[in-house]
Phi, psi and omega in degrees: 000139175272155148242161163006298152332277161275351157292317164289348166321284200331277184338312187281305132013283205298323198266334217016091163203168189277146182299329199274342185296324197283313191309309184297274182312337178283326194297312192306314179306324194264353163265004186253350146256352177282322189297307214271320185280332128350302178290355188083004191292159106281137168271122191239133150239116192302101172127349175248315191168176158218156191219099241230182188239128186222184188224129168257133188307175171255150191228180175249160175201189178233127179321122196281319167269000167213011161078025189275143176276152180257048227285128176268135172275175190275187194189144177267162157228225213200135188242126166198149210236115175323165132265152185331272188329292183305328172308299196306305188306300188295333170256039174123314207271182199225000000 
């Protein structure tokens, strides 16, 4: 697992550029797609991926500690779909 950190180290590395310069702009990106999927926008990177907005119906379940049913309310979530090229990567091709 990478975290947050070492990902901006690469980034920064890759770019010679200062970590808070990599840090600052990777955060605008990543609040600037929870803003656009929250609005119901999709977000598209053409070769990596998207990032859509979706609804889970409301469903029953059950309490764990008392068997009792439950109603789960319904929930929007949050979707996201590899592109062809990043798939092609993970499973070996380039």
């Amino acid at each position: 697992m990478t975290t947050k950190t070492e990902f901006v180290e690469r980034v920064a590395e890759k770019l010679n550029k200062p970590k808070t310069h990599v840090s600052e702009v990777l955060d605008s990106i990543l609040e600037t797609v929870r803003d656009e999927v929250a609005a119901g926008n999709d977000v598209t990177f053409v070769g990596f991926g998207a990032f859509s907005q979706g609804e889970r119906a409301e469903r029953q379940g059950r309490n764990p500690s008392t068997g009792e049913t439950i109603t789960i309310a319904a929930a929007k979530t949050v979707k996201f779909s590899a592109g062809k090229a990043f798939k092609d990567q993970v499973n070996g091709g380039k």
